[in-house]
C-alpha positions, 0 to 999 in steps of 0.5 A, a space after each residue: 468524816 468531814 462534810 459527810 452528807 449524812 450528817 443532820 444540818 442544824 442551821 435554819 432553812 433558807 426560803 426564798 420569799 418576796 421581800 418588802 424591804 427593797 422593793 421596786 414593784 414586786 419584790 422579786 429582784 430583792 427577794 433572790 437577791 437576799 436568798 442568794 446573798 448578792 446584791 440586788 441591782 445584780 439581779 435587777 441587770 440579769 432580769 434587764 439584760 433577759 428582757 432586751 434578749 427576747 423579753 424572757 426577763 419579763 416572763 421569768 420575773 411574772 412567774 416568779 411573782 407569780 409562784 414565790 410567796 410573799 415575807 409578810 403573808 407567805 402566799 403567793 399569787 397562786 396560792 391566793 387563786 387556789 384558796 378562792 376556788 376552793 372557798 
């Protein structure tokens, strides 16, 4: 069948990280942008357009530099805390 959801997919696994090509404070905007193949202002304005709206932009960007790991080391901040407590 075609597009049977049983079938195994080959193709490499997408991750969603912060990018450092692109970046404008955190990397946060480019690195959805890339995951989701649009460009990077688009993400930029919806963040923007979140922020004038209850400033839920700005809340949703801290989380998500927060949680989304970085492409060179891929940690996040989070991960970072975590590891020093345990150390």
């Amino acid at each position: 069948m075609i597009g049977d959801m049983n079938e195994p997919n080959n193709g490499p696994a997408k991750r969603l990280y912060r990018t450092r090509d692109g970046r404008i404070i955190a990397g946060v905007c480019s690195g959805l942008a890339v995951y989701f193949g649009v460009d990077p202002t688009l993400v930029r304005l919806a963040f923007a357009v979140l922020t004038v709206f209850g400033a839920v932009g700005i809340l949703l960007y801290l989380g998500a530099w927060a949680v989304i790991p970085d492409e060179v080391d891929g940690t996040s901040i989070v991960d970072s805390v975590i590891n020093k407590k345990r150390s």
